[in-house]
N, C-alpha and C positions, 0 to 999 in steps of 0.2 A: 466262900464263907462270908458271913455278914457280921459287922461289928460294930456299935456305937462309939464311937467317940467317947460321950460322955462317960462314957466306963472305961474304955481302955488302957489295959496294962501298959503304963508306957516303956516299962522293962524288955516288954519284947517284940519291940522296935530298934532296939537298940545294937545291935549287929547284923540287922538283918536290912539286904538291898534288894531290889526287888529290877527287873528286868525293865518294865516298863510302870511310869506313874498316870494314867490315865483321872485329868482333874476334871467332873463333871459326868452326868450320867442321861444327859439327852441321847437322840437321834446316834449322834458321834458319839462319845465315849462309850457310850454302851456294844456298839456295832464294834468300834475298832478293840474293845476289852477282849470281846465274843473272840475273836480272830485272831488275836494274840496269844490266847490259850489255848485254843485249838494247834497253832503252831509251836506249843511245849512254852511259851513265854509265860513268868512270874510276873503280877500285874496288880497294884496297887491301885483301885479304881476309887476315887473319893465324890463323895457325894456330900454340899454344903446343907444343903435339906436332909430330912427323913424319910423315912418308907411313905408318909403321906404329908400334905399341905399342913401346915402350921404360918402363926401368923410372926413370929419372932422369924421366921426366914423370910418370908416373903416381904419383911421388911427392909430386905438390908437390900431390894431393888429398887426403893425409893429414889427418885430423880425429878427433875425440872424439865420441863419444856420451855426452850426460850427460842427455838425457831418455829416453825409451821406448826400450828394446830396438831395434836395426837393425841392418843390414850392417856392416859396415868400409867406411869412404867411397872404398876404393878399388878396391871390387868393384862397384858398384852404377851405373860411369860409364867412362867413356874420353875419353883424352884423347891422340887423335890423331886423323892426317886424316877428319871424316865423324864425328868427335864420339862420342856417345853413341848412334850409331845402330849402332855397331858391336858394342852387346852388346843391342839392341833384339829382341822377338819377333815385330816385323811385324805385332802386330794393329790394325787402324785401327779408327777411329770416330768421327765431326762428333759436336759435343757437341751436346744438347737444347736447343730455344730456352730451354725454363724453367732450364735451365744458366745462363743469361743473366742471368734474373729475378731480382729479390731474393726473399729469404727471411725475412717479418717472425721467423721465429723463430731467423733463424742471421744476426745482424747483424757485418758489412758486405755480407752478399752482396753477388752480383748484381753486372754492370759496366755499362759506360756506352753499349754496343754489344749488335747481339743478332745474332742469327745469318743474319738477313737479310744485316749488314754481310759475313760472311765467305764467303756462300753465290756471288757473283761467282766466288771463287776455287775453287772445288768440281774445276772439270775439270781445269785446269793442277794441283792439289795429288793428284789421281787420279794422271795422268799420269808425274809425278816420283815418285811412289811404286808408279808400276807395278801399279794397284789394278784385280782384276775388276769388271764392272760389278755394279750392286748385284740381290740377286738378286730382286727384285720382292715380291710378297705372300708375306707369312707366316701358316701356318698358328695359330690358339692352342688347346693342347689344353684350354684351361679353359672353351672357349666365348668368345662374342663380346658375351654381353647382360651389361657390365657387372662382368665380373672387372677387381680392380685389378689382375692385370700382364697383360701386355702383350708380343709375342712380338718381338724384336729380332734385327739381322743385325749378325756380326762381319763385317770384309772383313780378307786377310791380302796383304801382299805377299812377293813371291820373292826381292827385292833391299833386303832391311833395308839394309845397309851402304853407305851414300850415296858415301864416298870412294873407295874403288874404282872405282864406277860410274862420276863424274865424274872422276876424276884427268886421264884423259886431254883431255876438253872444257877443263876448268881452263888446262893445260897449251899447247892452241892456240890462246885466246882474247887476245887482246892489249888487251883493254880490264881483264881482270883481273890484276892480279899477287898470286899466291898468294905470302905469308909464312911457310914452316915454320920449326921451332923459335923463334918469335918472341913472346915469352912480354909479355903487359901487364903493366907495373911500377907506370906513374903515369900521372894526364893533367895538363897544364900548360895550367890556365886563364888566363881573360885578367882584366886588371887589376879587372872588374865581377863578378867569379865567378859569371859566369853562363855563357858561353860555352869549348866545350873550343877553346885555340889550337892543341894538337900532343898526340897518343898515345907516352908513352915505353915502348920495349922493350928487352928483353935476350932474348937465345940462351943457350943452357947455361955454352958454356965462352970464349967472349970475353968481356973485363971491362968492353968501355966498351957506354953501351946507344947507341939510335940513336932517332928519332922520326918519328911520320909524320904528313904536316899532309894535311886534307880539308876539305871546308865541312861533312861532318856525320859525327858518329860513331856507330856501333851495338854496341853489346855483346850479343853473342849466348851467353855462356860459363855458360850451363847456371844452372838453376834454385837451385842450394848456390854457384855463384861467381859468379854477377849482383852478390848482396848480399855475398857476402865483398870482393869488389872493392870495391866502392862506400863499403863501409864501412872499408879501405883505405888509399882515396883520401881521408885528412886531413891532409896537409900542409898545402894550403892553405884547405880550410872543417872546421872543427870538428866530429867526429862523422860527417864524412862525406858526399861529393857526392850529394845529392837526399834527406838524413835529416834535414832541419829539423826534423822532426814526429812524429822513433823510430820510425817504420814501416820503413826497411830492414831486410827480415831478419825480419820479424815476418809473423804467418800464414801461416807453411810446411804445407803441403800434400801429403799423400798420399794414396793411394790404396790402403785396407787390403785386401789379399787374404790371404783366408781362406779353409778347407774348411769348410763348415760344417756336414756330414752325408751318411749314404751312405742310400740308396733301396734297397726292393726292388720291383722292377717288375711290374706284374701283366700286361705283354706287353712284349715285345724292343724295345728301344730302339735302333735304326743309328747315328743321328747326334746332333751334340750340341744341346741346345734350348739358346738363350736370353732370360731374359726379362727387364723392368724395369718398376716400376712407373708408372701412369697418374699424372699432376700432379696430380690432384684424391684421389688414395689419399694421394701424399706431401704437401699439403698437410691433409687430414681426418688423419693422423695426426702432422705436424706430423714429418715426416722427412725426408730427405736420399736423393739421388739413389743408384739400385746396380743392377748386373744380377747375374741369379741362372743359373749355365752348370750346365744338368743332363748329368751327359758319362758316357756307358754304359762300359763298363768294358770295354775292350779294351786291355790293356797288356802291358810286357813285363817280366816279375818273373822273378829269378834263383833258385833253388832252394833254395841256402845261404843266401841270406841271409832267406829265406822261412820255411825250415825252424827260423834263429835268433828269426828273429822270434816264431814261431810259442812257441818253448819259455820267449824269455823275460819275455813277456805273460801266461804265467800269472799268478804274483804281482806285486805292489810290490816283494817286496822283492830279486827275481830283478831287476826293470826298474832298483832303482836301482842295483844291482850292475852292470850293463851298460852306465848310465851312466859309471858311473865307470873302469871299463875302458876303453869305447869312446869318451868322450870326448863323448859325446851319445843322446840317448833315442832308441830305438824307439819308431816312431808306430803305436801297438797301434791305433788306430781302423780299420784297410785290410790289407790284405796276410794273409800266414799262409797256411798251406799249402794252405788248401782254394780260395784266389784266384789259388795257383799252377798249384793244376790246372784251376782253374775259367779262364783265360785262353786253354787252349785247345780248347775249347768252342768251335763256328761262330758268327755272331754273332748269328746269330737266334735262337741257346737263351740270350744273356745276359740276367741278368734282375735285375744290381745295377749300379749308376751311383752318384757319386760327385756332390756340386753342392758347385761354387767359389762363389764372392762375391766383388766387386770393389765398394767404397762409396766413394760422395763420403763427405769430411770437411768437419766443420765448421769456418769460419772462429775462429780463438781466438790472439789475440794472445800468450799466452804460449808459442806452441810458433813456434819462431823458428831460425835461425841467426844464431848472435853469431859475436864474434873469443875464441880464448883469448890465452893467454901467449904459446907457441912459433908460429915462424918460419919458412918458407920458405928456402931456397937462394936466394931474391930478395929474403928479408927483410921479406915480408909474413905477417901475421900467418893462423895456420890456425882452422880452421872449429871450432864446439864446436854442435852439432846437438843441440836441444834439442824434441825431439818431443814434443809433448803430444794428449790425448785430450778430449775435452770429452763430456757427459752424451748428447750426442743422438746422437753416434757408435755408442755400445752400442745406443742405444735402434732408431736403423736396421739396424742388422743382426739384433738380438732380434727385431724386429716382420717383417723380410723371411721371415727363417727360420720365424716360426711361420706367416704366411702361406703362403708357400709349402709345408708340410707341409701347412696344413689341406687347399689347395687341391688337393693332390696326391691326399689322402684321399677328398675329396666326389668328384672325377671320378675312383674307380677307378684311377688312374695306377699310384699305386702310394703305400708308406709311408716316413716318412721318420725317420732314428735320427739324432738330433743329436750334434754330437761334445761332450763333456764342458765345455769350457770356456764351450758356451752356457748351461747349465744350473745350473754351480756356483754360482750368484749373485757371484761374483765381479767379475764388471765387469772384464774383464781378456783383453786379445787375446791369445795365444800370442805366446812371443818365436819369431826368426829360426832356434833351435836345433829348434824344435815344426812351425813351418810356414813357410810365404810368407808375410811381414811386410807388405808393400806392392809398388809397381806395380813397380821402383821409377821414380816419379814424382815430381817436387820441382819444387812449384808455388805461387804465389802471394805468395812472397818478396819481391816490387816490385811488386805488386797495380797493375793497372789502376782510375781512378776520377777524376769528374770532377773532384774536389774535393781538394786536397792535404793532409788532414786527412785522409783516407780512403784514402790509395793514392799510389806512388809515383811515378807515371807518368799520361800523360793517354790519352784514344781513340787517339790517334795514334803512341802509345810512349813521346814524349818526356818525358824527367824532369822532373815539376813546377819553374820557375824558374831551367829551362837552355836556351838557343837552341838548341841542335844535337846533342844530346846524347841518343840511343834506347837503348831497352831491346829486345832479341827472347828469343821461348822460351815455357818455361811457366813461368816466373817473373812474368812481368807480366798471369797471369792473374788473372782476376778473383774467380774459385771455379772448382773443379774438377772437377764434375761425376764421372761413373764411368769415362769413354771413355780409352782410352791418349791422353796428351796429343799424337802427333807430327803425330795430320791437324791437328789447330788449330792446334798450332805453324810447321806451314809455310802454313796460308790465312795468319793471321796477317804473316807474313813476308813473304809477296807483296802484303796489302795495303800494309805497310810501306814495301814496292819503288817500288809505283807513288805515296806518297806523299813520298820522296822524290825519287824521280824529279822531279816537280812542285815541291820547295821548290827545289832544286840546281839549277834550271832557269839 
């Protein structure tokens, strides 16, 4: 059943506990709600948004950027029914076993689980995301004896937008009761501060909150507000529930996407390749996980803006002039008029292609989400995103990129013109104004790991030194490999399912 907030009887809530409190209705809470009541479990699912986008929610993601160049934190996520899948682009992909692994040279990697643990969950996580089957062997045009990369399958699904989908199941299940506008203020531990006794919430425009009591709680609210919450929650422990050890909030994680050069091909390219390096390239050069998308040039470019482009790429001092008018650069590396005509061309005579880059990052404790100063409408403190970069991050995309040009060279493929920013020696990704900044992906904020010196959370979710108390998302990953996080965030969820299933018993 579905219930507002703003109208709810708070009468009856009042002796009633519920097995499971699932906070949050993305990827995760939704998957893991699914599976809990399937398994006979009572499941209190809360959602801080509505059935659809409003602007009084989506403001209380408000936040700062004061490390690397990013989005505005309230374009990069949503927050209503079906979470963050509602500005999702559907590409899936299981992360790599060596995803798993540690990395002597990128410490803490590596988690405490491998991909065996989440491979159970492969079909049901298909399934809920409506995923073709996989499309069997790939071709490599580099040959097979011994190239380091390696030819890779994206899978996309057709129903990004999880809420929609289920509203209605939600809606007839009567093991679940769905929460909207029911926004997490506080949790009311018990006398040992180890155990949550009751989740307090508030709705927008009633004043008093209301609370909900389970034997276990899950926070599913996205990889920036795992740790904004957590960190939060200090009324009653210092610094914040599960931060004894200043790891909440620390080792944030993206996934940089970049262009990072166009090709000219020395036979028509139809479809798009992609590839990722072998584990023994990235450990011989001592780098980090990335797939390389070579995508032929089939697009749809408008005239005027092709024809502007085209005039004012001549100079510098035309482009900064344009800046400042239009309010943002022309990306002279693509487009211009001869791509305008060149697009329509059949596709058999194209013969330039364009390669994306999507890189794991390395683990580095100084790129984090803290709290600043300002406040919430609830009184909690907002997000101050502090992205940082570490040496090996450049050093993986410098080493994929000229790899992959050499290779492109020795088997005739074709040649590859890198875009300026690899070359300047600069060490320096393009900000958000130049390119695609990252996935966006925001991951490893409550790091999974066995050891609570190392990670916020155990194999199983639960917050190091809390009875009943999980984490779900891509926040309690472990590292992040290159893959969109949302297939691992829902195996993940369901092993979660069936693991509580089992304590609640």
């Amino acid at each position: 059943m579905i219930i507002n907030a703003e109208t709810l009887e708070l009468a009856t809530l009042a002796d009633r506990a519920f097995d499971v409190c699932v906070v949050g209705t993305g990827p995760a809470g939704l998957s893991m709600a699914r599976s809990l009541a399937r398994q006979g479990k009572t499941v209190a699912l809360m959602e801080g948004g509505g059935r659809d986008i409003t602007f009084e929610s989506e403001e209380i993601y408000e936040g700062d950027i004061v490390g690397a160049d990013y989005w505005p934190l309230t374009s990069c996520r949503k927050r209503f029914l079906g979470g963050s899948s509602n500005c999702w682009s559907g590409v899936c992909r299981e992360l790599d076993e060596v995803d798993f692994a540690p990395k002597p040279y990128d410490t803490p990697s590596g988690w405490p689980i491998g991909a065996a643990d989440l491979q159970p969950y492969a079909a049901e996580t298909d399934a809920i995301l409506t995923l073709p089957a996989a499309g069997g062997a790939l071709r490599c045009a580099f040959g097979e004896d011994a190239a380091p990369l390696r030819p890779i399958e994206l899978r996309y699904t057709g129903n990004a937008r999880l809420g929609p989908r289920f509203a209605a199941e939600l809606a007839a299940d009567q093991r679940i009761t769905l929460h909207i506008n029911a926004n997490l203020v506080d949790l009311e531990l018990d006398d040992r501060l180890q155990a949550v006794r009751a989740a307090v919430f508030r709705s927008f425009e009633r004043p008093e909150p209301f609370e909900i009591r389970a034997k276990a709680y899950v926070l599913c609210l996205g990889g920036l507000e795992n740790p904004r919450f957590l960190l939060n929650a200090d009324r009653q422990v210092a610094g914040g529930i599960g931060n004894a050890h200043g790891l909440v909030g620390r080792y944030f994680n993206e996934h940089p996407h970049q262009e990072i050069g166009r090709v000219l091909l020395a036979s028509p390219l139809r479809n798009r390749e992609v590839y990722a390096p072998l584990p023994s390239f990235m450990a011989d050069r001592e780098i980090l996980n990335f797939a390389l998308l070579l995508i032929p040039d089939v697009r749809q470019l408008a005239l005027p803006n092709e024809i502007a482009r085209t005039i004012v790429c001549q100079t510098s001092f035309t482009e900064r002039l344009a800046a400042a008018v239009h309010g943002k650069r022309f990306k002279c590396t693509e487009g211009g008029i001869g791509a305008y005509l060149a697009q329509w061309q059949e596709p058999e005579t194209m013969l330039t292609a364009k390669v994306d880059m999507m890189a794991e990052q390395a683990l580095n404790p100084s790129s984090r989400v803290r709290l600043g100063q300002e406040t919430d409408r609830f009184g909690l403190r907002r997000i101050e995103l502090d992205w940082r970069f570490s040496e090996i991050d450049y050093r993986t995309v410098q080493t994929a990129a000229m790899t992959f040009g050499r290779l492109l060279a020795e088997h005739d493929i074709g040649r590859l013109q890198l875009n300026p920013w690899l070359t300047n020696g600069e060490g320096v990704f393009p900000g958000p104004d130049e390119a695609r900044v990252g996935g966006p992906h925001h991951m490893c904020t409550t790091r999974m790991s066995d050891s609570p010196r190392q990670g916020v959370v155990d194999r199983n979710c639960r917050i190091h030194g809390m009875d009943n108390l999980y984490l779900g998302g891509s926040s309690v990953f472990g590292s992040g490999g290159f893959a969109n996080p949302t297939y691992t965030i829902v195996q993940l969820a369901l092993r979660l399912a069936d693991h509580l299933a089992s304590e609640v018993a």
